[in-house]
C-alpha positions in Angstrom: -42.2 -27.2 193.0 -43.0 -30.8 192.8 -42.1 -31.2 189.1 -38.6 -29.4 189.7 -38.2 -31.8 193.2 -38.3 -34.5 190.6 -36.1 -33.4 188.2 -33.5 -32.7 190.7 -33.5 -36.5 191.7 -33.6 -37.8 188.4 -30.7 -36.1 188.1 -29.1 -37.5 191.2 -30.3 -40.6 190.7 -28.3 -40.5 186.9 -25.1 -38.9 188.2 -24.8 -41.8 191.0 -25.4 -44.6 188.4 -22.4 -42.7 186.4 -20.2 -42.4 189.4 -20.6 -46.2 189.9 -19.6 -46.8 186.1 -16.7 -44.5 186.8 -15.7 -46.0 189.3 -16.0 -50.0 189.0 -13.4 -48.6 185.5 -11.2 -46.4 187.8 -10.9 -49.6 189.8 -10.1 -51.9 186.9 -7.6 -49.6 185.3 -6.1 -49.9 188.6 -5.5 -53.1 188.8 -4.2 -54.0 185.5 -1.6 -50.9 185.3 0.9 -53.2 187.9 0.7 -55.6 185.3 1.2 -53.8 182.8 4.1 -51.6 184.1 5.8 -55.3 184.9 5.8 -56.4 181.4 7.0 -52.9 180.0 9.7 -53.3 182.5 10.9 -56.5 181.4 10.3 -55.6 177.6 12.4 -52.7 177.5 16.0 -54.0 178.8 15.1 -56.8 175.7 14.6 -53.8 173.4 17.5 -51.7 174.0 19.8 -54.7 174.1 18.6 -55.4 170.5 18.9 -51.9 169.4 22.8 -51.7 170.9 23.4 -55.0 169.0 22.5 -54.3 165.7 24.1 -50.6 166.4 27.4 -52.4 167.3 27.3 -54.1 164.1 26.3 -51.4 161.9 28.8 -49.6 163.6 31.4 -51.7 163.5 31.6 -53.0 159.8 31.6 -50.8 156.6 28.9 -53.5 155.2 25.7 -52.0 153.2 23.1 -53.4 153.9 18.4 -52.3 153.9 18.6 -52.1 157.9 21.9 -49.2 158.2 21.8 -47.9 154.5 20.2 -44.3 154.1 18.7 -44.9 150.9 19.7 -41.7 148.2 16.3 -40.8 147.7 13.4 -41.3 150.3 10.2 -41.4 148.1 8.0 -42.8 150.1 7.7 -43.2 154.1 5.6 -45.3 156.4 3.6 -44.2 160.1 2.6 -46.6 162.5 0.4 -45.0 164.6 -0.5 -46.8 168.0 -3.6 -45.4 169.3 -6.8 -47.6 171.9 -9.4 -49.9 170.9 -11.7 -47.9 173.5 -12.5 -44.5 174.3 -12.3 -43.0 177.6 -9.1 -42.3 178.3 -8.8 -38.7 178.5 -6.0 -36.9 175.6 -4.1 -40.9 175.0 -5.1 -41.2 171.3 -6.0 -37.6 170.1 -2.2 -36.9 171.3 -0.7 -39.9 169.7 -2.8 -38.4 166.3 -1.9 -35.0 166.8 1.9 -36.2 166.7 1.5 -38.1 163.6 -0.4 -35.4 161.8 2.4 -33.4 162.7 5.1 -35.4 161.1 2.7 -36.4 158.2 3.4 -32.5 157.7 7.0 -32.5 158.0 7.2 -36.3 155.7 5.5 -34.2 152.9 7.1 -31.1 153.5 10.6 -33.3 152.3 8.7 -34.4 149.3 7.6 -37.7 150.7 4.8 -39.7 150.2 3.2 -40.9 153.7 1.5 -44.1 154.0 -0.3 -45.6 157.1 -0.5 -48.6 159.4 -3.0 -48.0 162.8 -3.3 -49.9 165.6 -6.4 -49.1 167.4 -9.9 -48.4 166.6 -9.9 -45.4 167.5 -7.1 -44.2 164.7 -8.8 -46.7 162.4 -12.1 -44.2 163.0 -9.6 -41.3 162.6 -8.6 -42.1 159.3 -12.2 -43.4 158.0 -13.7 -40.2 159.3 -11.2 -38.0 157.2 -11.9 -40.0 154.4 -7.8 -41.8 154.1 -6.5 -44.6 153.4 -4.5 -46.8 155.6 -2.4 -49.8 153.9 -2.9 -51.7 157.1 -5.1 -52.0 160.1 -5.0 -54.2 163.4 -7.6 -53.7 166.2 -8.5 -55.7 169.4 -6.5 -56.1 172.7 -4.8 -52.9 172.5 -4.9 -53.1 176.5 -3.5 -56.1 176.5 -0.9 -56.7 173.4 0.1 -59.8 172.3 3.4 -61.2 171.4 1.4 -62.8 168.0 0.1 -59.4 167.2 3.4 -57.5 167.3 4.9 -60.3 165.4 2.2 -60.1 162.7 2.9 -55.8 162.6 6.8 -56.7 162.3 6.4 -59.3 159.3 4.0 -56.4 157.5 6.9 -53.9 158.1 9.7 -56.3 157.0 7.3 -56.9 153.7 6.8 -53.4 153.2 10.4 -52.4 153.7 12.3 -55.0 151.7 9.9 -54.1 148.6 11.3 -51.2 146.2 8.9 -48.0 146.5 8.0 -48.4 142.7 6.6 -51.8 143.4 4.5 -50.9 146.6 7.3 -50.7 149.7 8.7 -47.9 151.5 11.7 -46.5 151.9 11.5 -45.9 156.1 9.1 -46.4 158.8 8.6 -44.0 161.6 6.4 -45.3 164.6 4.5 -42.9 166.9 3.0 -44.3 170.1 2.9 -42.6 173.6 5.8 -43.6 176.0 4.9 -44.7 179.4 7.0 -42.0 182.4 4.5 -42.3 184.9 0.9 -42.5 186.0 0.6 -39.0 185.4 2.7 -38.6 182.3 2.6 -40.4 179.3 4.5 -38.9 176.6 3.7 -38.9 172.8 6.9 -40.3 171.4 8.0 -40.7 167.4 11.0 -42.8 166.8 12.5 -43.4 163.1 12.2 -47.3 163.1 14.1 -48.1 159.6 16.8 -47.1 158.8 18.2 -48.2 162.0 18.3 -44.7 163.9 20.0 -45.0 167.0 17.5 -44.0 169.4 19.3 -45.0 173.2 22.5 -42.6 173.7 25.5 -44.2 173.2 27.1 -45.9 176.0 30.6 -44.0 177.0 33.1 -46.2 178.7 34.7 -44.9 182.3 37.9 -44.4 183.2 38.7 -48.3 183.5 36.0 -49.6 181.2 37.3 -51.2 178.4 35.0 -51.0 174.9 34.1 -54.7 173.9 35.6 -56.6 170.7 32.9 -57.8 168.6 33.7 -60.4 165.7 30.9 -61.1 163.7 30.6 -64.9 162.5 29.3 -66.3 159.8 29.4 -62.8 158.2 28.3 -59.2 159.1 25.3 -59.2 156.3 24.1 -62.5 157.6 24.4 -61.5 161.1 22.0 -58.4 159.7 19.7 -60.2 158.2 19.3 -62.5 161.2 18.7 -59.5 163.8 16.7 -57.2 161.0 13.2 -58.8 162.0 14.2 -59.8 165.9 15.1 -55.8 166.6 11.8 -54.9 164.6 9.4 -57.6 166.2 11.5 -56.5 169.9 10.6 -52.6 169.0 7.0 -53.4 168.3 6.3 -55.3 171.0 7.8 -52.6 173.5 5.9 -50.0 171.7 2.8 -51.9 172.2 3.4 -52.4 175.6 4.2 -48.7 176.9 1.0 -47.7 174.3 -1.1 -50.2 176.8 0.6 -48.7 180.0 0.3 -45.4 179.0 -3.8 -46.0 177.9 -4.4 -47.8 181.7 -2.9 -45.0 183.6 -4.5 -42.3 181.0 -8.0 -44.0 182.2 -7.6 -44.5 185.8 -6.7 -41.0 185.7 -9.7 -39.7 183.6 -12.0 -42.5 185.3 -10.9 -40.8 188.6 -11.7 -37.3 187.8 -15.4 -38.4 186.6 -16.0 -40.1 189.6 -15.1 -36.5 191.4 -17.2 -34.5 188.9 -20.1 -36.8 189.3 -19.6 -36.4 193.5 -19.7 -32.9 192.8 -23.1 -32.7 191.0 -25.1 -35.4 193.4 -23.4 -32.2 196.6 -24.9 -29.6 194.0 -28.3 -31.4 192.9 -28.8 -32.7 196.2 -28.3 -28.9 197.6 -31.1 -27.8 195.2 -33.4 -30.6 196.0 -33.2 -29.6 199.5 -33.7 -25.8 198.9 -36.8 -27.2 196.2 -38.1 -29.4 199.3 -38.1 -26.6 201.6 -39.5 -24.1 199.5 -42.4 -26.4 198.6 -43.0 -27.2 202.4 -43.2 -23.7 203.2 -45.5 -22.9 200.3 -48.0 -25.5 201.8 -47.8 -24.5 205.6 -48.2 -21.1 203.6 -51.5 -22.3 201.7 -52.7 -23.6 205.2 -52.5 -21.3 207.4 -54.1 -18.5 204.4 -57.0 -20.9 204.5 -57.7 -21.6 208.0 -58.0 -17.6 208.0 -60.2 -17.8 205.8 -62.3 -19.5 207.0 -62.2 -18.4 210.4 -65.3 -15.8 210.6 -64.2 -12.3 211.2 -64.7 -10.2 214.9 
């Protein structure tokens, strides 16, 4: 009984040292969601502005040009994949890997060959793991992105993309990352990044809206080439910031239900340790009393 006493606390004792761990991250998470739910919320109006922009000028001009032109043949396509530099985070980067596994499928179901760039330890493990290449990886502050990081992934892209698929580029980039809704949803999301795929609905006028004029000055090609690496470096720096959002709120939540799993087994093993404690108590009143009659000399 004594042995099994002691097991029980050790027991205790390691589920309250994990409940504190739990916790002082719960707590963390906690306070740097805010923050982070601020700076997607100041990104995003940025990002859609850009997006609209270049649409209005794909849109309105017959020009061809690398950022609007669906290229005849696609032979070769690109995946970001935006996944955490730690673990513990519940289903954050699993789900962002199960999506891109799941349009790897599709790419090469077309005929495509797929290529990689991760963000994240965790898909750079992926990948190494399964034995695959990536063309490109960045890990490090995947909680809290960097302007200099995304501009770094945007320059790699534009490289990529302006280079013919014989020589090395890629035809289009797709980006999977997981869209911040709320602290309880975060949603796997895959957008085609290039060509320019209008992602935000198109805005329709009301009944006394008038649709702007746009003139393009010096000329639509240069105005192109001007916006091509603002609307990528403004799409990868949103990405990364609903991808950090999304991993906070996916740990405070996952951080939270340890904490309540751990309170759960101290109430259980603390139940047991009791019954153990009593049990043992009554054995030795039990070994007492059966040898006090023993002794005691018989009538």
């Amino acid at each position: 009984m004594a042995a099994q006493l002691r097991v029980y606390r050790q027991k205790i004792k390691s589920a309250q040292t994990t409940k504190k761990i739990t916790r002082a991250m719960e707590l963390i998470s906690a306070s740097r969601i805010q923050k982070a739910q601020a700076r997607v919320a100041a990104s995003s109006p940025y990002a859609r502005a850009v997006t609209r922009a270049v649409s209005a000028v794909a849109t309105y001009s017959n020009v061809d040009h690398i950022l609007t032109t669906e290229p005849e043949k696609v032979e070769r396509a690109l995946v970001v994949v935006f996944a955490s530099d730690r673990g513990l985070a519940g289903a954050f980067s699993s789900s962002v890997l199960k999506e891109s596994e799941q349009l790897t499928t599709l790419l090469r179901s077309e005929g495509k060959e797929v290529v990689y760039f991760l963000v994240g330890r965790k898909a750079a493990a992926y990948f190494s793991f399964r034995k695959r290449a990536a063309e490109k990886i960045w890990t490090g502050g995947t909680d809290q992105p960097t302007f200099e990081t995304a501009k770094e992934i945007s320059d790699a892209l534009v490289e990529i993309f302006v280079k013919e698929a014989s020589e090395g580029g890629v035809d289009e980039i797709h980006i999977v990352y997981n869209r911040f809704v709320s602290m309880v949803s975060q949603v796997p999301e895959i957008v085609r990044l290039l060509p320019l795929e209008v992602v935000e609905e198109m805005e329709v006028p009301g009944e006394h809206d008038v649709l702007p004029l746009y003139e393009f000055e010096p000329e639509v090609g240069d105005v192109l080439d001007a916006l091509l690496p603002v609307y990528i470096e403004s799409r990868i720096f949103n990405a990364m910031l609903q991808s950090s959002a999304s991993e906070h709120a996916a740990r405070q939540r996952a951080m939270k239900s340890a904490s309540d799993n751990a309170d759960k087994l101290i109430r259980d093993y603390t139940r047991l340790a009791n019954n153990a404690r009593q049990s043992e108590i009554t054995q030795q009143i039990s070994e007492i009393v059966g040898g006090a009659d023993a002794l005691t000399p018989a009538r």
